[in-house]
Backbone as a ProteinNet text record, in pm:
[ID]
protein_1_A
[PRIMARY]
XXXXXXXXXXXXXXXXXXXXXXXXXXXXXXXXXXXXXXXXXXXXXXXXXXXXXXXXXXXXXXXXXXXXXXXXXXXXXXXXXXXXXXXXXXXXXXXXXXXXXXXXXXXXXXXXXXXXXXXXXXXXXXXXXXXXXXXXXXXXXX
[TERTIARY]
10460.6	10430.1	10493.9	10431.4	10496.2	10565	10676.8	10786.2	10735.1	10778.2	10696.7	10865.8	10795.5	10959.3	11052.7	10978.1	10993.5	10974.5	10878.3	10820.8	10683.2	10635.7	10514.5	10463.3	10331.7	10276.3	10169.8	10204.6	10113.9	9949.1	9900.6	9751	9674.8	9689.6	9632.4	9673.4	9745.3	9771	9715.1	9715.1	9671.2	9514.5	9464.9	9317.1	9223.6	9259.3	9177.9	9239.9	9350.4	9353	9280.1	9308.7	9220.8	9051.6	9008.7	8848.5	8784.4	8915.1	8906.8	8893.3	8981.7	8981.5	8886.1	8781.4	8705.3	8598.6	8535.4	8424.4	8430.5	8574	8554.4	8539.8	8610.2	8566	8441.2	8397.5	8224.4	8130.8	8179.7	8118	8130.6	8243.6	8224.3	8191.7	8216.5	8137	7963.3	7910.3	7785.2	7684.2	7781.2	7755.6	7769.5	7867.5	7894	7752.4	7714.2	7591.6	7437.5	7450.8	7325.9	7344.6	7440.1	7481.8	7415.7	7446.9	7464.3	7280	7226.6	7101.4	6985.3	7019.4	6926.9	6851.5	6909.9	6879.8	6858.5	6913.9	6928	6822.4	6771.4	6676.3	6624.3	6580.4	6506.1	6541.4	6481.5	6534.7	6594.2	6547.7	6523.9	6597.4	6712.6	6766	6787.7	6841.8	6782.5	6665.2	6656.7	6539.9	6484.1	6399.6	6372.5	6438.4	6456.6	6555.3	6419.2	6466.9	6341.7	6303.3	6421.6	6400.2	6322.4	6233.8	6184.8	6250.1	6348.5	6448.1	6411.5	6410	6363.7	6466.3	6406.7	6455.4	6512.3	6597.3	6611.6	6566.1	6488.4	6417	6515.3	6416.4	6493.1	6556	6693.4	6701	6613.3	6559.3	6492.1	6367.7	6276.8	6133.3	6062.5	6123.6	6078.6	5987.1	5919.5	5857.5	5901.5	6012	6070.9	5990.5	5876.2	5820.4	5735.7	5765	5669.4	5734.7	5877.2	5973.3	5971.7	5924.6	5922.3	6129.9	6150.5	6254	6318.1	6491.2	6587	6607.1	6626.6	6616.2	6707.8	6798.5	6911.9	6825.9	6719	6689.1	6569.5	6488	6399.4	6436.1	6602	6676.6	6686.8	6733.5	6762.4	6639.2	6548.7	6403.8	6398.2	6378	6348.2	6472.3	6592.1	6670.2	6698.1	6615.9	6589.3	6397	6361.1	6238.1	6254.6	6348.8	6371.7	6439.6	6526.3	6644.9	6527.3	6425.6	6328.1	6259.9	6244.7	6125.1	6215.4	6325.4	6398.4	6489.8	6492.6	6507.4	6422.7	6307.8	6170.8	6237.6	6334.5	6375.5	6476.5	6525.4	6647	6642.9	6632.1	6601.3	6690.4	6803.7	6883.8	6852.1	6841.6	6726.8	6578.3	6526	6401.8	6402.7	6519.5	6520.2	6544.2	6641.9	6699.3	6562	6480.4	6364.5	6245.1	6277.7	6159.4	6252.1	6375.7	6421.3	6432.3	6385.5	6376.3	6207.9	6139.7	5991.9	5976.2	6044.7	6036.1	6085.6	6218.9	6247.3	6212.1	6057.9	5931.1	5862.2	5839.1	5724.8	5617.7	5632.9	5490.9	5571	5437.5	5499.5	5437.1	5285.8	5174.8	5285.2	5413.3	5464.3	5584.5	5657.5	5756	5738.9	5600.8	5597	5578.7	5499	5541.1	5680.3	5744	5833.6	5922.7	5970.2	6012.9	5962.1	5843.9	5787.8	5839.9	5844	5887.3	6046.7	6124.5	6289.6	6268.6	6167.3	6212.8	6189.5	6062.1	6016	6134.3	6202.9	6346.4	6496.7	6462	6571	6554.9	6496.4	6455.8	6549.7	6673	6803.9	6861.5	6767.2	6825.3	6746.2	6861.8	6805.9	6789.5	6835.9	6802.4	6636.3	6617.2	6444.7	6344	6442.3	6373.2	6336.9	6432.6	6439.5	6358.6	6390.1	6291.8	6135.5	6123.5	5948.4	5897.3	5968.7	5954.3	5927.8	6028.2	6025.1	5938.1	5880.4	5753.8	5643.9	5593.8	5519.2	5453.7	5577.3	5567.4	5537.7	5592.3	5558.4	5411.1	5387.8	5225.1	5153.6	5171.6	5067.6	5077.3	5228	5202.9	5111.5	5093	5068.5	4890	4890.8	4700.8	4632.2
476	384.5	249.6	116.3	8.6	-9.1	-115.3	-141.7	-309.3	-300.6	-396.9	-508.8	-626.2	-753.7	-765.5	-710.9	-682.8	-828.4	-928.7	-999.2	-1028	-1044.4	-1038.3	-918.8	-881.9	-757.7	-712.4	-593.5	-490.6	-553.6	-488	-588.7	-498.9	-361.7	-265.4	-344.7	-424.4	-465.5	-583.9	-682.6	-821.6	-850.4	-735.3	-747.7	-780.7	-667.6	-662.1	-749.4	-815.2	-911.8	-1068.9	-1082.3	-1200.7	-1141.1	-1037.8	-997.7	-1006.6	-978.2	-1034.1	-1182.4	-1253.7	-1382.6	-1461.5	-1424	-1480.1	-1480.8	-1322.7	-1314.2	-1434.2	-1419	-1498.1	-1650	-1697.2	-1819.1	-1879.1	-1759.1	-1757.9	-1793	-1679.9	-1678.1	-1802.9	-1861.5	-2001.4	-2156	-2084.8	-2214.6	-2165.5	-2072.6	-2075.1	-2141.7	-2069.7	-2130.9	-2282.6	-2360.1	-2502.2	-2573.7	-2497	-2560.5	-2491.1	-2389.1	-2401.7	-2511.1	-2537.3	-2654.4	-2786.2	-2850.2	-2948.2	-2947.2	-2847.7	-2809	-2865.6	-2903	-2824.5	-2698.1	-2588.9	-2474.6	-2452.7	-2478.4	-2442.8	-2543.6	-2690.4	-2734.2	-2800.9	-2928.9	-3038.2	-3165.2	-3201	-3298.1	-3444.4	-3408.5	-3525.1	-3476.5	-3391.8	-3347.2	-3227.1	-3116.3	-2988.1	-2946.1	-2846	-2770.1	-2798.2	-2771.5	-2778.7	-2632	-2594.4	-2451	-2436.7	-2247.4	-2133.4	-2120.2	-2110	-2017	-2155	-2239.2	-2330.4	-2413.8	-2441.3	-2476.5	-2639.1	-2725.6	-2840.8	-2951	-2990.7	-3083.8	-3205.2	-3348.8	-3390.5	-3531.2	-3595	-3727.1	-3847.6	-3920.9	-3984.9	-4168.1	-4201.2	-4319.3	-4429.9	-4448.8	-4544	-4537	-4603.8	-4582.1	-4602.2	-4505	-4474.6	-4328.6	-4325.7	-4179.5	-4046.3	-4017.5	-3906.5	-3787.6	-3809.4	-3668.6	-3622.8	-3488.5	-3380.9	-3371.8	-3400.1	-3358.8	-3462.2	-3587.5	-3714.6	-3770.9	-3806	-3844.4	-3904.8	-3867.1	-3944.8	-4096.1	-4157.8	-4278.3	-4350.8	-4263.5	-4340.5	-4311.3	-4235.5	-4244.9	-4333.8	-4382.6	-4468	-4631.3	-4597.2	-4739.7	-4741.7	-4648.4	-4710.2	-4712	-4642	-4697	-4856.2	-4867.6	-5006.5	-5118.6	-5078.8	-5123.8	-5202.7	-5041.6	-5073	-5133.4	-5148.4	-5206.9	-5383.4	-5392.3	-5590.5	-5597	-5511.5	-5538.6	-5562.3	-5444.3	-5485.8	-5598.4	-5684	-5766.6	-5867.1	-5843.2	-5973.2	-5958.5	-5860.7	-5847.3	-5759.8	-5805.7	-5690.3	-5648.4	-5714.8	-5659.6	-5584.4	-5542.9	-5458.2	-5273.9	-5272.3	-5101.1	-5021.8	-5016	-4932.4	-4942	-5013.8	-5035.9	-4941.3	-4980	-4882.1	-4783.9	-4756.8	-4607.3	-4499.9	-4574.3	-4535.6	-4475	-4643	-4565.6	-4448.3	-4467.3	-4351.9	-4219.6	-4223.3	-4100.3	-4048.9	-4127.4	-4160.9	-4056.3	-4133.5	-4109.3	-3971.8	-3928.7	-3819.5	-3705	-3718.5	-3655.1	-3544.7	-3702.9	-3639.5	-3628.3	-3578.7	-3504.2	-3611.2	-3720.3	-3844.6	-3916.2	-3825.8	-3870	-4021.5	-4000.8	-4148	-4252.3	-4262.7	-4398.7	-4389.7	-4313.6	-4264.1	-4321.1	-4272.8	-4338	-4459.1	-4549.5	-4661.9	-4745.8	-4714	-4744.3	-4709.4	-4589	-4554.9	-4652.1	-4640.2	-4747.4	-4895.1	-4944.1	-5060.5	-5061	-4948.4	-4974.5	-4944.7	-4888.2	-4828.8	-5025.9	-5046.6	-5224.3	-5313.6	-5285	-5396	-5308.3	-5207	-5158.6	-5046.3	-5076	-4933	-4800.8	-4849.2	-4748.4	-4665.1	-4684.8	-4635.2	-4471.9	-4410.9	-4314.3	-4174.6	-4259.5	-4190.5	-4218.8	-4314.4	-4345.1	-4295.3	-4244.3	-4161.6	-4026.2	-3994.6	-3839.8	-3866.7	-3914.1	-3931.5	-3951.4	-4040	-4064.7	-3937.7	-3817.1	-3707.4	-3607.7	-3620.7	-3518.1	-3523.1	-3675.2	-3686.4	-3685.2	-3691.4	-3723.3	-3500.4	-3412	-3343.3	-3254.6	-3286	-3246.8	-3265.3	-3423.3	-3469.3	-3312.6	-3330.4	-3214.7	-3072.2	-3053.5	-2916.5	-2922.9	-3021.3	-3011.2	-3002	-3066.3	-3108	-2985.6
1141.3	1034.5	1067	1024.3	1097.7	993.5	1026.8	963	883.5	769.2	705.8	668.2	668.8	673.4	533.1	479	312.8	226.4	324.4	230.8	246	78.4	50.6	46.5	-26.1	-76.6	63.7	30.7	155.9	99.6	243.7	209.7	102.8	109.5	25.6	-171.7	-169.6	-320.7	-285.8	-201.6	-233.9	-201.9	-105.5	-89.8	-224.6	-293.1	-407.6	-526.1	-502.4	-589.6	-520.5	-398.7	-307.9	-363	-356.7	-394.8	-529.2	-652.6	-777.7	-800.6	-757.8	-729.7	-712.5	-573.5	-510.1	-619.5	-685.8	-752.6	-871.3	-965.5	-1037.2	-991.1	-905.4	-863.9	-837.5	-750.4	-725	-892.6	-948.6	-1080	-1157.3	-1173.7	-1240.1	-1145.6	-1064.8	-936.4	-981.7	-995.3	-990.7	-1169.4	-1214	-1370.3	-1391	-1332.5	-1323.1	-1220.9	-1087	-1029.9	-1127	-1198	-1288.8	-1357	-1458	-1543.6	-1477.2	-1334.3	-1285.3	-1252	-1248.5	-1210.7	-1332.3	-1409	-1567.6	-1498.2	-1514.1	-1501.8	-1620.6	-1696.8	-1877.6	-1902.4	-1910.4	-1967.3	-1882.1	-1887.1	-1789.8	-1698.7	-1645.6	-1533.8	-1685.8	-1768.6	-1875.8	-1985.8	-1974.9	-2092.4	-2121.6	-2197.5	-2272.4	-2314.3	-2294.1	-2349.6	-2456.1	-2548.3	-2710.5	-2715	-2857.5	-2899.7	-2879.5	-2876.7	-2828.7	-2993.8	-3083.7	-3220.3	-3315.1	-3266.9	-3394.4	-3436.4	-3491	-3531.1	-3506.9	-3633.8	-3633.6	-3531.5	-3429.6	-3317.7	-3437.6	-3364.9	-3436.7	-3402.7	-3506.5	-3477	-3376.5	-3270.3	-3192.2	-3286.9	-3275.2	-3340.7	-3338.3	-3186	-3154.3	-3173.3	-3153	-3091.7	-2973.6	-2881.5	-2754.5	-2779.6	-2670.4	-2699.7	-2628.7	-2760.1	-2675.1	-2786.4	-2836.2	-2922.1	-2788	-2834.9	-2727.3	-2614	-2570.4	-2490.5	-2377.6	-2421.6	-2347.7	-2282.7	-2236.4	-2182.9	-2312.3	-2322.2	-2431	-2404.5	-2471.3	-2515.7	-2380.3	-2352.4	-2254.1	-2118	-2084.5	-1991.6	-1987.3	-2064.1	-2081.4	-2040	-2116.7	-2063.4	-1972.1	-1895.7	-1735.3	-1702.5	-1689.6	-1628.1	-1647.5	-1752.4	-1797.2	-1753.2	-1722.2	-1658.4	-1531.6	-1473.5	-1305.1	-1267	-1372.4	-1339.5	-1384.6	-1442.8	-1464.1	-1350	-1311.1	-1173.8	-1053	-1017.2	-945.7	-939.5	-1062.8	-1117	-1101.8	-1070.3	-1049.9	-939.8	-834.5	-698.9	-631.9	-572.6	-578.3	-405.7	-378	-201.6	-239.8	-357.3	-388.6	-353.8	-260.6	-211.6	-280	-301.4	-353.4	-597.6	-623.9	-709.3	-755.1	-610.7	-593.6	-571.1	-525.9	-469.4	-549.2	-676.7	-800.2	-908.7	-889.5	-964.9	-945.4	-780.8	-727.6	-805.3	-765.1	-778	-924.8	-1050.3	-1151	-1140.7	-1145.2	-1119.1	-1031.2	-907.9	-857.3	-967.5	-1013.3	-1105.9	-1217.8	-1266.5	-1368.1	-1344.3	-1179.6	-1148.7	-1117.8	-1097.6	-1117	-948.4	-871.6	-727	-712.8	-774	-738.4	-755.7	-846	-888.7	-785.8	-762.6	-653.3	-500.5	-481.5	-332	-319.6	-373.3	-358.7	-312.5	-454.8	-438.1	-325.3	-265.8	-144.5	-58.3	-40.9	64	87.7	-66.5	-74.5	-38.9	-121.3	-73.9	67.5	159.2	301.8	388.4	329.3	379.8	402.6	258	272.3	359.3	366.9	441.5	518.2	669.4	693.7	697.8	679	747.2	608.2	473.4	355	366.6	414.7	405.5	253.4	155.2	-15.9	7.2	36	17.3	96	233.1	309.9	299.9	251.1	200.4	90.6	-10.3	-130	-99.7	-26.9	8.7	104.7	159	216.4	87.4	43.7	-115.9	-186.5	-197	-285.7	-260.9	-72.6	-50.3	-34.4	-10	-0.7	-101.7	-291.2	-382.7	-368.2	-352.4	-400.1	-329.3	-182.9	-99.9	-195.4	-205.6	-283.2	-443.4	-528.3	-679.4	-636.4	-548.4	-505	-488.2
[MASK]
++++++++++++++++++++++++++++++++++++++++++++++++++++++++++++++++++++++++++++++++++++++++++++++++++++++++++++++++++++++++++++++++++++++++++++++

């Protein structure tokens, strides 16, 4: 039998506490990337409740009825489309909005834009990947 230094725990006790450990870590690392995912609701917010349960009217008047985007995301759209309209060579801008537009599924408005942030900067590669992503959704929805 080997002779053990008499410090620290034999591996037969710390294995399965290192294996307890790990799962739970795993387990709330995975719940935090559903979270970060909208796994639970949409690229645009939460879900509507499943049980009916009367939603609650938006302050503004944007069109967020019928599960349209919340008001704060309408702003930044509209945000990054004056920033465009008033730096139309601003790629990082555009790239923001493709990824905006990729987001909700509406590639037709997405690629453009990629195109345009790739025109003013060919080396941005968010817009590259993005105009790949979208150009690749478009093929799959067709």
């Amino acid at each position: 039998m080997p002779q053990q230094s008499g410090r620290g725990l034999p591996p037969r006790v710390y294995i399965p506490i290192v294996a307890v450990l790990a799962v739970a870590f795993l387990g709330v690392m995975f719940y935090l990337v559903a979270l970060g995912f909208g796994v639970t609701g949409s690229v645009f917010g939460k879900a509507a409740p499943a049980n009916g349960s009367a939603a609650q009217a938006p302050s503004s008047g944007t069109n967020v009825q019928g599960g349209g985007p919340p008001p704060a995301v309408m702003e930044q759209v509209q945000t990054l489309k004056a920033r465009v309209a008033a730096h139309p060579k601003d790629d990082v801008a555009l790239t923001q909005l493709g990824d905006l537009y990729l987001a909700a599924n509406k590639f037709q408005e997405a690629i453009p834009l990629y195109k345009r942030a790739l025109a003013a900067n060919p080396r941005n590669v968010a817009a590259q990947t993005g105009l790949a992503q979208a150009q690749e959704d478009l093929r799959q929805s067709q």
